[in-house]
NURO-562676 format. One line per 10 residues: number of its first residue (from 1); for each residue x, y, z negated of C-alpha. Coordinates in steps of 0.001 Angstrom, whole numbers, plus 500000, padded with zeros to 6 digits. Each point is the difference from the previous one (the first is absolute). Example, Ala and Ser with C-alpha at 12.3 -4.5 7.8 and 13.67 -1.06 7.14 Angstrom:
BEGIN
1	512300,495500,492200  501370,503440,500660
END
This chain:
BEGIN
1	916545,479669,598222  501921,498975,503091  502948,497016,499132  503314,501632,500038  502988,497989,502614  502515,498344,498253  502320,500856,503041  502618,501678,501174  499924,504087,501091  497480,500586,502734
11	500816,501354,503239  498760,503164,498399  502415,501469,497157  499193,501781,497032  501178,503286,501724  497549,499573,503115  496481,499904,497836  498373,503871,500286  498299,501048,496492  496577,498940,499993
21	500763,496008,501868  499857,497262,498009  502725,496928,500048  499826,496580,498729  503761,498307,499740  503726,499871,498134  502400,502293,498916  502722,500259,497917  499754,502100,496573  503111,502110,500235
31	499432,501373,496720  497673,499064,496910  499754,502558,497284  497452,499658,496952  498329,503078,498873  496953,501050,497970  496951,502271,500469  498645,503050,498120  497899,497328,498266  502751,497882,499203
41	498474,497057,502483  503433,498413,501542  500622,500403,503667  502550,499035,502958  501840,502406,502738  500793,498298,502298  502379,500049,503122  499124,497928,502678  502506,499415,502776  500338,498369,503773
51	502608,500627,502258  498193,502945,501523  500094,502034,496095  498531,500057,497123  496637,501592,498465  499482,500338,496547  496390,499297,498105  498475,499768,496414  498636,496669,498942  497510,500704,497314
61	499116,497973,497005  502414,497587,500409  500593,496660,497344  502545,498694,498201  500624,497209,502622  500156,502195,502923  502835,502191,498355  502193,497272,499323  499343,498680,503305  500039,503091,502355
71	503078,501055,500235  502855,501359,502031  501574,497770,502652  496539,497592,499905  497520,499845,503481  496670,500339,499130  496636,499880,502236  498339,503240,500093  496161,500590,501223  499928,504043,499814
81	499538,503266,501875  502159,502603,500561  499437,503136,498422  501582,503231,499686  501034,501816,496858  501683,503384,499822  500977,500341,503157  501580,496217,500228  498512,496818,501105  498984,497512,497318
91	498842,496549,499648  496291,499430,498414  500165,496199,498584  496736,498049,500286  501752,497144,499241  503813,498753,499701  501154,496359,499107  503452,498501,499940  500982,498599,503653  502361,496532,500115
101	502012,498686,502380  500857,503240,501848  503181,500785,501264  501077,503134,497973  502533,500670,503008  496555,500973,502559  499172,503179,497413  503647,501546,499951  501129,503029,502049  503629,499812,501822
111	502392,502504,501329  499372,501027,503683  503765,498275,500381  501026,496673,499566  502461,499853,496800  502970,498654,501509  499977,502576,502615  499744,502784,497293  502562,498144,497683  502151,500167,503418
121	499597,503315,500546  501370,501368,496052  502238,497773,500827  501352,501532,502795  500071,503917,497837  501769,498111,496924  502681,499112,502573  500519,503549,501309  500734,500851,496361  503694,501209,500396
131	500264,501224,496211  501289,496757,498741  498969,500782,496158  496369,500765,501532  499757,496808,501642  501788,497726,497015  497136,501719,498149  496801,499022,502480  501529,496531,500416  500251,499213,496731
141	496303,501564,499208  498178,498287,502706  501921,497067,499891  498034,498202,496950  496458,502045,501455  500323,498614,503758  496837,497645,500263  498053,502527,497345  500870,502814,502310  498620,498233,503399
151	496555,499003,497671  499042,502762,497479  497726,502508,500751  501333,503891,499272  497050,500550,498023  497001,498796,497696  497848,502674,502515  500240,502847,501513  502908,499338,503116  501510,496552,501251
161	498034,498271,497677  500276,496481,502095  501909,497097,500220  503689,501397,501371  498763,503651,499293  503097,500937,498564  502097,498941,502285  497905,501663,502554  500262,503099,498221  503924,499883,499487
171	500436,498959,503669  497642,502878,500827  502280,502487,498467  503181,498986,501211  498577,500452,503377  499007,503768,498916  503408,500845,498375  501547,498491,503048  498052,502832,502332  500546,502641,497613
181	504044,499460,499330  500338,500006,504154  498441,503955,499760  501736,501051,496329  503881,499707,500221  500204,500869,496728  498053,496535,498473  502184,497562,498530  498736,496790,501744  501292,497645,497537
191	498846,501487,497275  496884,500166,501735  499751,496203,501094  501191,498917,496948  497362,502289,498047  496731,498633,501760  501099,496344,499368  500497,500517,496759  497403,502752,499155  496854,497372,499443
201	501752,496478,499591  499011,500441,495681  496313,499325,501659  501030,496256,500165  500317,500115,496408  497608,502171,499225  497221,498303,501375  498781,496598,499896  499792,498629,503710  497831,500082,503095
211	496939,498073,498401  497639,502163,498011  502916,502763,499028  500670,500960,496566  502692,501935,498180  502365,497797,498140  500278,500973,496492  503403,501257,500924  498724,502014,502796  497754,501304,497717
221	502265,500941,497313  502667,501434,502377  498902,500429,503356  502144,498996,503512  502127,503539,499135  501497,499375,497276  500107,495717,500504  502363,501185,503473  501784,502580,498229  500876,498211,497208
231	501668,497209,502360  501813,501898,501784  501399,501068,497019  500778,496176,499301  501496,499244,503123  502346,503088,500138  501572,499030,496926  500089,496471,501488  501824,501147,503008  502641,502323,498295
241	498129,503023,501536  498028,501855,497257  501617,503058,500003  499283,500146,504090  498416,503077,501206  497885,497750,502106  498535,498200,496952  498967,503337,498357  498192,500956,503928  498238,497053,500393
251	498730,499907,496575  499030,503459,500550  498194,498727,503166  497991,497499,497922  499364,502493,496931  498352,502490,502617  497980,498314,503018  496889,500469,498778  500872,503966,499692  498415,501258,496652
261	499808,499033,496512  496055,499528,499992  500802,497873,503245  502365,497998,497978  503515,501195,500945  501821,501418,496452  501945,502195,502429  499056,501541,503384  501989,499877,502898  503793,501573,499837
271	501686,499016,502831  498545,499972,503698  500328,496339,500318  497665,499701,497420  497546,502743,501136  499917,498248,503397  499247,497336,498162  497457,501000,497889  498018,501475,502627  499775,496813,502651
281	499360,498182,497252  496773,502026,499441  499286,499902,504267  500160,496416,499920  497605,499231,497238  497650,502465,501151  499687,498888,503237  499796,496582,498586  497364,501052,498121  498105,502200,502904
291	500028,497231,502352  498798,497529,497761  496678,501786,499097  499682,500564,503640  500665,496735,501415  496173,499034,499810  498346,503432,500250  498279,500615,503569  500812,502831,502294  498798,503457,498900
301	498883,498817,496390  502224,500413,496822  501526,497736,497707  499896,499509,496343  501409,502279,497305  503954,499286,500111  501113,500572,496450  503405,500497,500276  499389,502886,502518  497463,502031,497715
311	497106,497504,500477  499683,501976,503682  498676,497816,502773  501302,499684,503583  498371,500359,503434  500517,497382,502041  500522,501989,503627  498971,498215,503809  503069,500960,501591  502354,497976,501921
321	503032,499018,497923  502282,500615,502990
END
């Protein structure tokens, strides 16, 4: 069996191999989960990650040692093919050993956007807040999240699942809300503003960071919802401003973004803020989503199964983007 690198990411990524090539080098295992067969022999899925993606593969027969050892937010060296499952890529280990003295850092995908210049930008929409109970409410919830809000991811998987994802994603919005309140008269642009800062910031509690992403056990218990709802309830009553119609709207905001009750919202959308809301919400992450199965898929071939979209897979067209 070839020796496996002890290095650092190839000029190839993860994302680049086609099924069927072979690869010999070091990833990062974005997720570890133990699991057992039909014949009760133990096994490992595993999520392997660069900063190109991450493909997912079953390591058989695995011992004691290696489950205490191969776990989330660890780089390992991998000697395996790519394979294809379902519909979806998948890695085939031949062999897989702990790597040392790699820079975790090299594996990690980033926002398209430098953080500062996204941080600048919300910024810039919190300060065109006129509502002054709106913005005493977004100060004082971002406030205490600031550096968590440049760093987190929005997501374990699915959309903006990289380092400064969520602020990508918030950033994203506000630019969307901004095009649709120029067209719509009618759109409260406060309420808007202040509703897409405040919509996802519970994510920063709810989940555990940027390296191998978990849900904290209060995520888990209460999800970012009701963890942002509940403290804007706190810092209403703080401010002397609980009985505010814009506390009740926002928190409506928050209850509803995700649209349905098997989506996660306890209430859909009642006002139009929230509707708009709701619905760019959903653009954003989809597109997230589409162009990050496409990103490594050639011209005039498909990419894999995107769950959140009904496990459908996109064509990747030849045309000129202009």
């Amino acid at each position: 069996m070839d020796k496996i690198q002890n290095n650092a990411p190839q000029e190839k990524l993860l994302m680049d191999y086609a099924v069927g090539e072979s690869f010999s080098q070091c990833f990062l295992i974005k997720n570890a989960m133990p699991a057992i067969t039909k014949a009760g022999k133990d096994y490992l899925k595993l999520t392997l990650q660069d900063r190109s993606g991450d493909v997912s593969g079953n390591l058989w027969d695995v011992t004691a040692e290696q489950k205490g050892t191969l776990v989330n937010g660890v780089v390992v060296a991998v000697n395996g093919d790519m394979d294809e499952y379902n519909g979806a890529k998948q890695v085939n280990f031949k062999q897989i050993t702990l790597a040392s003295d790699v820079p975790v850092d090299a594996f990690l995908r980033v926002a398209p956007i430098p953080k500062e210049d996204m941080f600048t930008v919300l910024i810039d929409y919190y300060n065109q807040i006129q509502n002054v109970n709106l913005k005493n409410i977004i100060r004082e919830l971002v406030g205490p999240r600031q550096e968590a809000l440049k760093n987190f991811p929005a997501a374990q998987s699915v959309h903006h699942d990289y380092v400064s994802g969520l602020l990508h994603h918030t950033t994203t919005m506000l630019k969307l809300a901004d095009a649709i309140a120029m067209i719509y008269q009618d759109v409260n642009r406060d309420l808007l503003i202040a509703g897409i800062i405040a919509h996802d910031l519970g994510k920063t509690d709810e989940l555990t960071g940027v390296m191998a992403t978990e849900y904290t056990r209060k995520g888990s218990m209460l999800g970012h919802i009701a963890i942002v709802h509940a403290e804007i309830e706190k810092i209403a009553e703080r401010l002397g401003i609980a009985d505010s119609e814009e506390v009740m709207l926002l928190q409506h905001i928050v209850l509803s973004h995700h649209g349905k009750g098997e989506w996660g919202s306890p209430v859909p959308p009642k006002i139009l803020e929230a509707q708009i809301i709701h619905q760019i919400d959903k653009i954003d992450a989809n597109i997230n989503a589409i162009t990050k199965a496409l990103e490594h898929v050639e011209p005039k071939e498909e990419s894999d199964k995107i769950w959140s979209l009904e496990n459908r897979k996109f064509y990747q067209h030849h045309l000129d983007k202009g």
